[in-house]
GUPA-542453 format. One line per 3 residues: number of its first residue (from 1); for each residue x, y, z negated of C-alpha. Coordinates in pm, whole numbers, plus 50000, padded with zeros to 5 digits. Example, Ala and Ser with C-alpha at 12.3 -4.5 7.8 and 13.67 -1.06 7.14 Angstrom:
# GUPA-542453
1) 51230:49550:49220 ~ 51367:49894:49286
//
This chain:
# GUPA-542453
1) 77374:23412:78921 ~ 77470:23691:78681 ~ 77790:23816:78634
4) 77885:23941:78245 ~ 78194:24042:77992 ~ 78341:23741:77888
7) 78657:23696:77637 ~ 78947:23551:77719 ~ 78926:23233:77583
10) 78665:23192:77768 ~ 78864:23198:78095 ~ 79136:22885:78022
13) 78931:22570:78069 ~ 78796:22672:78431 ~ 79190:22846:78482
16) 79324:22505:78407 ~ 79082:22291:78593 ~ 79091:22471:78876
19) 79420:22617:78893 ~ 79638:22464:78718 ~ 79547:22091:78623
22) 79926:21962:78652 ~ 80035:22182:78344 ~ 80013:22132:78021
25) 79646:22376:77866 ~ 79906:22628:77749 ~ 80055:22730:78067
28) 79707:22921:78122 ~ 79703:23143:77831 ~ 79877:23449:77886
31) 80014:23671:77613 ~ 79886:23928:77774 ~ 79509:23820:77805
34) 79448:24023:77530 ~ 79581:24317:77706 ~ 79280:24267:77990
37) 78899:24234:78073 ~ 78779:23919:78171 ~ 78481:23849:78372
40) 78268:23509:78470 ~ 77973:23451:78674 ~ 77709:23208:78488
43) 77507:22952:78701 ~ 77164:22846:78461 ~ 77349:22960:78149
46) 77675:22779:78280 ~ 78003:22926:78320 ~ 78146:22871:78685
49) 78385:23110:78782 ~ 78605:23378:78596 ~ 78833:23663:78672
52) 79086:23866:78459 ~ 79148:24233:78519 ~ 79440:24460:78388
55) 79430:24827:78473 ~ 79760:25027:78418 ~ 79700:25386:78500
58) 79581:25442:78841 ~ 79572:25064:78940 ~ 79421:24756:78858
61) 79552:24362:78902 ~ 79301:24034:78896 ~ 79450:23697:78819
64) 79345:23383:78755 ~ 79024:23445:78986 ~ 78893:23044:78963
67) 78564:22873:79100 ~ 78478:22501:78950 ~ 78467:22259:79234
70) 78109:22192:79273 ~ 78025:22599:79296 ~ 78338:22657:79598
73) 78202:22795:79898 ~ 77919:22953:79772 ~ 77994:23276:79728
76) 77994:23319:79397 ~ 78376:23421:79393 ~ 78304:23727:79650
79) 78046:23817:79442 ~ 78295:23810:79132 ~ 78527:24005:79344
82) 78331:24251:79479 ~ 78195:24336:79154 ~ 78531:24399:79003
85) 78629:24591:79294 ~ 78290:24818:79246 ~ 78441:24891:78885
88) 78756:24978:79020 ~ 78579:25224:79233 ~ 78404:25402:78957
91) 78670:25382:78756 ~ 78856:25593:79068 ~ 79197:25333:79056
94) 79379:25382:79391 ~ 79451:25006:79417 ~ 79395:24695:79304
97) 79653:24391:79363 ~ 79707:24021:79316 ~ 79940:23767:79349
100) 79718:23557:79557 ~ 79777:23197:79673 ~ 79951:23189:80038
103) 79663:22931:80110 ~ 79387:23165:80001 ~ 79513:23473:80250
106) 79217:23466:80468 ~ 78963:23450:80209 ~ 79120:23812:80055
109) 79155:23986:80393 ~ 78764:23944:80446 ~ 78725:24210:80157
112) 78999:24434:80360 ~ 79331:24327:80154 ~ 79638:24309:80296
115) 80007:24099:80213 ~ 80270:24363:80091 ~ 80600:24249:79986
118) 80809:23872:80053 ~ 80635:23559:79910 ~ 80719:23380:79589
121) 80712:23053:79392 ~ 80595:22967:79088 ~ 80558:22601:78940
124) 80561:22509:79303 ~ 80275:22704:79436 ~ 80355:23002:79706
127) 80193:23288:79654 ~ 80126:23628:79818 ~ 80107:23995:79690
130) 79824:24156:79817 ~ 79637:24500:79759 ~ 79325:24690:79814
133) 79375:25073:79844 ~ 79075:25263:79809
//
């Protein structure tokens, strides 16, 4: 597994596939992906999970943190994670944040994050704010 810079093009077939297969390719490219760092973890020269990172100031947000299928449960996504987090940290951000599937709660409080604020929909998924305050 190795975990490299990636560019945000990079990140919209796995963010569709994986997160978004019911909308149209568009719906994953953000305007602001150019704004961000993007991230993916490479299986035998194959790209299996990515990540997207925006710092503003003090604080950084992830989104769009996607496994394929076949590599789920491996831990190649808390691997991703804690290696952004580790940047964070040298970086010195206070917190970093995500609006974080409801169904995915207990897989972000194993790294010590915690739900702040009311829950929200979007294109019919419920998701979560939560945060990391170092």
């Amino acid at each position: 597994m190795e975990i490299k810079p990636i560019n945000a093009s990079d990140t919209w077939q796995i963010r569709h596939e994986v997160m978004w297969p019911d909308q149209p390719f568009e719906f994953v490219q953000l305007e602001e992906d150019n704004l961000g760092f993007h991230y993916g973890v490479f299986e035998n020269d194959k790209l299996v999970s990515i990540v997207s990172c925006f710092i503003n100031d003090d604080e950084m947000q992830f989104r769009k943190l996607a496994t394929l299928p076949d590599y789920q449960g491996s831990g190649i996504a808390s691997s991703l994670l804690n290696y952004i987090f580790n940047i964070a940290r040298e970086k010195k951000l206070k917190r970093v944040w995500c609006n974080a599937r409801a169904e995915k709660k207990k897989f972000y409080e194993k790294f010590g994050m915690v739900v702040i604020g009311d829950a929200f929909t979007k294109a019919g998924q419920e998701f979560i704010i939560m945060q990391l305050v170092f």
